[in-house]
MOPAC internal coordinates of N, CA, C and O (Angstrom, degrees):
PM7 1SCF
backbone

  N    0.0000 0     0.00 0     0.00 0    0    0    0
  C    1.4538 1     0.00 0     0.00 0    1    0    0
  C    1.5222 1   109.58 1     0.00 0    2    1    0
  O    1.2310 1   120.79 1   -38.09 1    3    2    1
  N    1.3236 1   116.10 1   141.91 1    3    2    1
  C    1.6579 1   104.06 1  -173.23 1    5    3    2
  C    1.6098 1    88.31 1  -101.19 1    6    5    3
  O    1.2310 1   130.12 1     1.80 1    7    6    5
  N    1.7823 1    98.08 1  -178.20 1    7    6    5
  C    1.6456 1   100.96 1  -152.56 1    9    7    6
  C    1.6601 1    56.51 1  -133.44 1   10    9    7
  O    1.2310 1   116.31 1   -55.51 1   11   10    9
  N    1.6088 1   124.62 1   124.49 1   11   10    9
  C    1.1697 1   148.12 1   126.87 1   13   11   10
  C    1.2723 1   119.68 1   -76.42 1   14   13   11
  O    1.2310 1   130.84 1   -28.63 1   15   14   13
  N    1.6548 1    96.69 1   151.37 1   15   14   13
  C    1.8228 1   110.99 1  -170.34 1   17   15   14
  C    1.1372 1   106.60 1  -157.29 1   18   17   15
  O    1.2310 1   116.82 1   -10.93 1   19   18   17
  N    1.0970 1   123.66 1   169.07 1   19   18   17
  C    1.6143 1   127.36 1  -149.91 1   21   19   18
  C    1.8681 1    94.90 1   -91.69 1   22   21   19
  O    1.2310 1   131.79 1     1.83 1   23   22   21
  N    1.1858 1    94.85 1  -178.17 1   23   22   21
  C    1.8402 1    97.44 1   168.36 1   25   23   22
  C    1.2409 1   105.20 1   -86.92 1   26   25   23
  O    1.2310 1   106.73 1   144.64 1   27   26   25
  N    1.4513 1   142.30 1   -35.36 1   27   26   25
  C    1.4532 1   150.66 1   170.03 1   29   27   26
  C    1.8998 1    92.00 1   -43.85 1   30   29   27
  O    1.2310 1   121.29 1   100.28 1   31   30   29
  N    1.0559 1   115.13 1   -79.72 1   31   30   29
  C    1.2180 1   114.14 1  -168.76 1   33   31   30
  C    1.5729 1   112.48 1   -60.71 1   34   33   31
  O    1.2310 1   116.72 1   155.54 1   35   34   33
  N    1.1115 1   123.85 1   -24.46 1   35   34   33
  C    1.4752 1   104.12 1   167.92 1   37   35   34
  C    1.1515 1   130.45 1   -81.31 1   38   37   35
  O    1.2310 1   122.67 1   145.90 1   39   38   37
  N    1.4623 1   112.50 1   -34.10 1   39   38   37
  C    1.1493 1   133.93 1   148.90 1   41   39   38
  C    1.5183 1   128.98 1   -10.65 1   42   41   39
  O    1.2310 1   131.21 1   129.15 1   43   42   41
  N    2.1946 1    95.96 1   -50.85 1   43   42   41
  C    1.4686 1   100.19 1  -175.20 1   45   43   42
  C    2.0209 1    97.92 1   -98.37 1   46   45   43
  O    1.2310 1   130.74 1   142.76 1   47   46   45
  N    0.9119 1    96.88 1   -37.24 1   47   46   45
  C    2.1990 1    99.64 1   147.73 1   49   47   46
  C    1.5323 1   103.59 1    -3.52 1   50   49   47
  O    1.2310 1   143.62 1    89.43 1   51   50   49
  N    0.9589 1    71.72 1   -90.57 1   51   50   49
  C    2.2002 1    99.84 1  -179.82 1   53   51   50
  C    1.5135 1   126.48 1   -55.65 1   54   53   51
  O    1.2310 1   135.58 1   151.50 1   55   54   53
  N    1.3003 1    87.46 1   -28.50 1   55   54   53
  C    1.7253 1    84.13 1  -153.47 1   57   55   54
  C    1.2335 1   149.29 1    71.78 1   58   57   55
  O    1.2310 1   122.72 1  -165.42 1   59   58   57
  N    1.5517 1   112.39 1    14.58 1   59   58   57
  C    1.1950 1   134.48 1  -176.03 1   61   59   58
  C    1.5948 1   103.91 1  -107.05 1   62   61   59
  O    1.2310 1   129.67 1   -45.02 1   63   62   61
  N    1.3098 1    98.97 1   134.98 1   63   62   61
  C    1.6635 1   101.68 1   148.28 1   65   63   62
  C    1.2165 1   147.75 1   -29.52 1   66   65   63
  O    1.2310 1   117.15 1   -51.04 1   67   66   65
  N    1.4085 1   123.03 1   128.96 1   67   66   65
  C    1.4873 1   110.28 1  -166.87 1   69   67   66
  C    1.2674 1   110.52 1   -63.68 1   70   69   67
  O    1.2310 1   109.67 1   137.65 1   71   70   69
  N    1.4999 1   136.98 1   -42.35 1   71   70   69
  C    1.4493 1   143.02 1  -146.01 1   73   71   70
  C    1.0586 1    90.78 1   -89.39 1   74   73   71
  O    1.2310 1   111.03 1   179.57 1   75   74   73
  N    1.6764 1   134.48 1    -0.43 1   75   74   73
  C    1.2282 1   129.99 1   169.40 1   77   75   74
  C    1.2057 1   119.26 1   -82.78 1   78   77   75
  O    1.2310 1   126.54 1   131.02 1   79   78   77
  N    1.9183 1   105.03 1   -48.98 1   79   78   77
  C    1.6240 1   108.69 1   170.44 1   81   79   78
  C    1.4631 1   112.39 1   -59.29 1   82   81   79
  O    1.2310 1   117.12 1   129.52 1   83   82   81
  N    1.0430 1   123.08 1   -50.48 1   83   82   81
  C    1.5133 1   114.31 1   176.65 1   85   83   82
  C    1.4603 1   108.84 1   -52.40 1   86   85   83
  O    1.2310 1   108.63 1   152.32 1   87   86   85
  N    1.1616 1   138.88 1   -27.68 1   87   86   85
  C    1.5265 1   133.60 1   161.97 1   89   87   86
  C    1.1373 1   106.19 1   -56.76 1   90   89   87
  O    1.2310 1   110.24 1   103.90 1   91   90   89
  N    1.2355 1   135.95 1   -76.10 1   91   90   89
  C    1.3946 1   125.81 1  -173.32 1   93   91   90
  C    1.3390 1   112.98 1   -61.39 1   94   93   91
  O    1.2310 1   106.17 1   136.14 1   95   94   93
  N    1.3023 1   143.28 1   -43.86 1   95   94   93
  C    1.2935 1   125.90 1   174.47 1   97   95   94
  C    1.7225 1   115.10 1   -49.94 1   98   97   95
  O    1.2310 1   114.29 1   125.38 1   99   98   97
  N    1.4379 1   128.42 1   -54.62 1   99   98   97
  C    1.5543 1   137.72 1   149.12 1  101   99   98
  C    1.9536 1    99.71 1    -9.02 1  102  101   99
  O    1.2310 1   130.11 1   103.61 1  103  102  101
  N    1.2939 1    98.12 1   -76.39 1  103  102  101
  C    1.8912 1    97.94 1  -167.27 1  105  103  102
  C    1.8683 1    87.14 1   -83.45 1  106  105  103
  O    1.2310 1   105.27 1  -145.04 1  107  106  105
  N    0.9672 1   144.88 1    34.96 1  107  106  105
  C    1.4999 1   125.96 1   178.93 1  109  107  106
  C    1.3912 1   116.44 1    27.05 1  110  109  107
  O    1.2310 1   124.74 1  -123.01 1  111  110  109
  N    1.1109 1   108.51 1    56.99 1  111  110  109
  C    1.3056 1   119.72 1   157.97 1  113  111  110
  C    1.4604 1   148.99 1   -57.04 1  114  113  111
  O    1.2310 1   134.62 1   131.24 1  115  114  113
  N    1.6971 1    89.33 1   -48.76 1  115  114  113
  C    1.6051 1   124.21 1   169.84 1  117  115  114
  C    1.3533 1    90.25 1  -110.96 1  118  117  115
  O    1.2310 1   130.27 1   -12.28 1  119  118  117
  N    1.5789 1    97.80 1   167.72 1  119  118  117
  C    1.4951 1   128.61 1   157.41 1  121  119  118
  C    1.4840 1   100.16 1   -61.67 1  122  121  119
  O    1.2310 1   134.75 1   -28.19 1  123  122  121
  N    1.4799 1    89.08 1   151.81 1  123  122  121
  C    1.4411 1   102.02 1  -179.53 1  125  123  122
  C    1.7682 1   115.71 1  -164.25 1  126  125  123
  O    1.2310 1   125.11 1   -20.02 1  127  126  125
  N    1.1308 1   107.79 1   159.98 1  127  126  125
  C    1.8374 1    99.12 1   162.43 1  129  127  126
  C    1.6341 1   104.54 1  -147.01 1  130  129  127
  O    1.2310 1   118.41 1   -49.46 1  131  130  129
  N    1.2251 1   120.63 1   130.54 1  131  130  129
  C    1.3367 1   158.97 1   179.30 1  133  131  130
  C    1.9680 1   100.59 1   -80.06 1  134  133  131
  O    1.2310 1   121.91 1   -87.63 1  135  134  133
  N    1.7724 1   113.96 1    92.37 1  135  134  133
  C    1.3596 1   135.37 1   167.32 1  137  135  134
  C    1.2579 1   110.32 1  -113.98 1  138  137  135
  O    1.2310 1   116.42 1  -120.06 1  139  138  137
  N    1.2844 1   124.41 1    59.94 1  139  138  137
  C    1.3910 1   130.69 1   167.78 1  141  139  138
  C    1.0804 1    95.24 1   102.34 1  142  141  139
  O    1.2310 1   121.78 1    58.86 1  143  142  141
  N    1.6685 1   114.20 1  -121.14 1  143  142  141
  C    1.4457 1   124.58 1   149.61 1  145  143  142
  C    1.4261 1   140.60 1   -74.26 1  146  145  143
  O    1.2310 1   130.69 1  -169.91 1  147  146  145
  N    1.1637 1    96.97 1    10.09 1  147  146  145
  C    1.6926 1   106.82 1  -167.19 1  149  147  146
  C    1.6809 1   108.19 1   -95.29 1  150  149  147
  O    1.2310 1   122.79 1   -53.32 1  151  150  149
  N    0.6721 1   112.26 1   126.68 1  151  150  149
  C    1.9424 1   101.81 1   171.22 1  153  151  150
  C    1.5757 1    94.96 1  -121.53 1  154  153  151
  O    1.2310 1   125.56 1   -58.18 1  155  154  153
  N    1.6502 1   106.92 1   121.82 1  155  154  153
  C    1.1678 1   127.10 1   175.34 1  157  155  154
  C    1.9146 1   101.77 1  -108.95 1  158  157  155
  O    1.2310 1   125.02 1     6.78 1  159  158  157
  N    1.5256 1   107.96 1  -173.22 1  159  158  157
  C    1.4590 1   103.75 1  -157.33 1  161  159  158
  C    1.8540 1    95.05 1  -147.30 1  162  161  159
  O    1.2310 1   115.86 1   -74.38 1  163  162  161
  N    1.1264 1   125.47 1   105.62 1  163  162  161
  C    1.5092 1   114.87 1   168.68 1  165  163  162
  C    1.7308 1   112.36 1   -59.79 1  166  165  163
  O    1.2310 1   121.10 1   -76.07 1  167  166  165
  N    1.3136 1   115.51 1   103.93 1  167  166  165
  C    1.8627 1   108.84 1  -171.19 1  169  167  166
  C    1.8389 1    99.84 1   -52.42 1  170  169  167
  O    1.2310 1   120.06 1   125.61 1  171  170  169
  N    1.1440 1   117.50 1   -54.39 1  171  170  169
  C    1.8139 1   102.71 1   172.13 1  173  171  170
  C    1.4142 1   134.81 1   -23.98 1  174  173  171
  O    1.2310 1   135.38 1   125.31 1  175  174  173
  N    1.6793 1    87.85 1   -54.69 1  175  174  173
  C    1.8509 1    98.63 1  -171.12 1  177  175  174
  C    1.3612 1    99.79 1   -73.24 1  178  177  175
  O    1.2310 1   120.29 1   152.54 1  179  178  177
  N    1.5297 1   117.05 1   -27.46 1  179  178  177
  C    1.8953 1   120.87 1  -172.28 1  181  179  178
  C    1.5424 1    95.34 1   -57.11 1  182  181  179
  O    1.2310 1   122.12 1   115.48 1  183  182  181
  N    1.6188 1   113.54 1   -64.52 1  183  182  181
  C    1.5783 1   126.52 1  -157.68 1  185  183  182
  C    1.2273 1    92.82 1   -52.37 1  186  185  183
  O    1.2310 1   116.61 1   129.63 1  187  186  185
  N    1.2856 1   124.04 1   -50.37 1  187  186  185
  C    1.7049 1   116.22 1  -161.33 1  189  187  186
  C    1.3170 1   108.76 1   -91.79 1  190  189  187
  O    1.2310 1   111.41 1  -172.28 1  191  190  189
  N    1.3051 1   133.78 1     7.72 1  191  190  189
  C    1.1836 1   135.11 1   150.97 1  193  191  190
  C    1.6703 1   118.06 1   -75.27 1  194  193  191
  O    1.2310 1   127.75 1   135.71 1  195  194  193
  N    1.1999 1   102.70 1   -44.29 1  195  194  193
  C    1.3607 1   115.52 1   146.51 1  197  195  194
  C    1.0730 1   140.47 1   -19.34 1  198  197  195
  O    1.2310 1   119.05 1   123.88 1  199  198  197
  N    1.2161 1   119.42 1   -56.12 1  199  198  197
  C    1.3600 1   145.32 1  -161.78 1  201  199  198
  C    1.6247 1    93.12 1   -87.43 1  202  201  199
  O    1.2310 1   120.26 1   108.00 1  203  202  201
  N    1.3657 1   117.11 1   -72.00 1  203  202  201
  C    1.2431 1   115.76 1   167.20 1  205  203  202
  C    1.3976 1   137.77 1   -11.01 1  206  205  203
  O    1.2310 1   125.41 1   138.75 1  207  206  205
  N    1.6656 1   107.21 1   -41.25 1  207  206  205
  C    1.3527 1   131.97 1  -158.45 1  209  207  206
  C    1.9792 1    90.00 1   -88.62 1  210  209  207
  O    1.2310 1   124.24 1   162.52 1  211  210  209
  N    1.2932 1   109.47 1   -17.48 1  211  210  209
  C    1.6069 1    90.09 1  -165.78 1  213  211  210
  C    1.5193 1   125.54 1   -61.28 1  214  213  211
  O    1.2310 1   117.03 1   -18.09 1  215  214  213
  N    1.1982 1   123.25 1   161.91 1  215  214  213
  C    1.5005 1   116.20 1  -170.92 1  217  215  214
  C    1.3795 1   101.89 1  -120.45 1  218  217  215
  O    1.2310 1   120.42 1   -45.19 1  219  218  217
  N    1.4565 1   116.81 1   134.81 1  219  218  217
  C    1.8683 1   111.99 1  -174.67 1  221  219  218
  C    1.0759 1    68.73 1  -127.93 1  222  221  219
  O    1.2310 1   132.38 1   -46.15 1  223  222  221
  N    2.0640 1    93.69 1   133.85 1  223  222  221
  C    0.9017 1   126.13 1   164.04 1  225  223  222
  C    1.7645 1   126.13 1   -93.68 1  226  225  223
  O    1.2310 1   109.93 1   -86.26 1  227  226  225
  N    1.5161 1   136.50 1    93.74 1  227  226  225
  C    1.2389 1   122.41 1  -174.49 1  229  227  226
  C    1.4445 1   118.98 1   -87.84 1  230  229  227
  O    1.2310 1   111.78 1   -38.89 1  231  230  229
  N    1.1166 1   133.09 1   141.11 1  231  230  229
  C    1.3686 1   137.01 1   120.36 1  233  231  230
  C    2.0573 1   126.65 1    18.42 1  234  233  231
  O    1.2310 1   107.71 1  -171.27 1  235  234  233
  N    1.0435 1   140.54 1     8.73 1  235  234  233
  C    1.2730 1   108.19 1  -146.63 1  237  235  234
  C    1.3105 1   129.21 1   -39.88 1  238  237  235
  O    1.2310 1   121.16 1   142.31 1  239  238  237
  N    1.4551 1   115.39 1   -37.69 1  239  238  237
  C    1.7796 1    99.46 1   169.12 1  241  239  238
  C    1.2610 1   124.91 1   -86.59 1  242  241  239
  O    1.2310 1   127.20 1  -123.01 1  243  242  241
  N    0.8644 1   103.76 1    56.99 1  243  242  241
  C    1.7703 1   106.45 1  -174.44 1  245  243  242
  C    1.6621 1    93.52 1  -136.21 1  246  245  243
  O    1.2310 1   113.39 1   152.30 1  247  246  245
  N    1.6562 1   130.11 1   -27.70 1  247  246  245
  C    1.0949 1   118.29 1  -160.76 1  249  247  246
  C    1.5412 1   118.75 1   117.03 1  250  249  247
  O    1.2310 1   128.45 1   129.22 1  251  250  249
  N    1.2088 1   101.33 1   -50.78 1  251  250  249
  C    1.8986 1   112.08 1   168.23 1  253  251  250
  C    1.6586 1    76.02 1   145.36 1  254  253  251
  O    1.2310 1   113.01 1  -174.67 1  255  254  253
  N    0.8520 1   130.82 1     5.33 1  255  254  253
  C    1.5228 1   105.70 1   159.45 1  257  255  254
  C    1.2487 1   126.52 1   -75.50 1  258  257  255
  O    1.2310 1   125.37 1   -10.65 1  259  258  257
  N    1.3684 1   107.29 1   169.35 1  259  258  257
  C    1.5417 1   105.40 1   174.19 1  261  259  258
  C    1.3786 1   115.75 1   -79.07 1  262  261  259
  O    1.2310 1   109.06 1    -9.46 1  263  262  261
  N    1.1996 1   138.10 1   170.54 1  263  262  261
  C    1.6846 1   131.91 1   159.21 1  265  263  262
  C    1.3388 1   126.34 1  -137.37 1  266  265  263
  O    1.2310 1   118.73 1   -91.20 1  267  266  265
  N    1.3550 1   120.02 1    88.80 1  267  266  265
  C    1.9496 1    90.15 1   178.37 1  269  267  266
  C    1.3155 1   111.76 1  -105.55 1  270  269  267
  O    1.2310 1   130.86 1    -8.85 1  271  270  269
  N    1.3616 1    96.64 1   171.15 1  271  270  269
  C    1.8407 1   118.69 1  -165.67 1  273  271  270
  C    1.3058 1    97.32 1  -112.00 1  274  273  271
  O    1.2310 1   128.05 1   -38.24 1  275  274  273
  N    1.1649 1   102.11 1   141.76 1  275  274  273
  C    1.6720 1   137.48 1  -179.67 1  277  275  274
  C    1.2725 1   106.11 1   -73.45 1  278  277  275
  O    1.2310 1   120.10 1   180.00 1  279  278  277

């Protein structure tokens, strides 16, 4: 069973602004589900959408390693 939640509450999830989630839901950005007027949010599919979004940053002359300087 998924555990739906409002955009208010995901919103505070995230830490993002609401007029933001409603932006991305608008371009389907995020996960979402469409209840009339209601757009609720499965927190799973959000997190792992999430996750998706991360950006690794490599090195190129290093190999893909990281490097720091002294």
């Amino acid at each position: 069973m998924k555990n739906l939640v409002s955009i208010e509450k995901i919103s505070e999830i995230l830490d993002i602004n609401v007029k933001t989630i409603y932006d991305w839901t608008s371009t389907r950005k995020i996960p979402h589900y469409k209840l009339g007027r209601l757009v609720k949010f499965d927190v799973d599919e959000v997190m792992a959408w999430l996750q998706s979004c991360e950006v690794k940053v490599y090195n190129r002359g290093t190999g893909g390693k990281s490097q720091f300087r002294r």
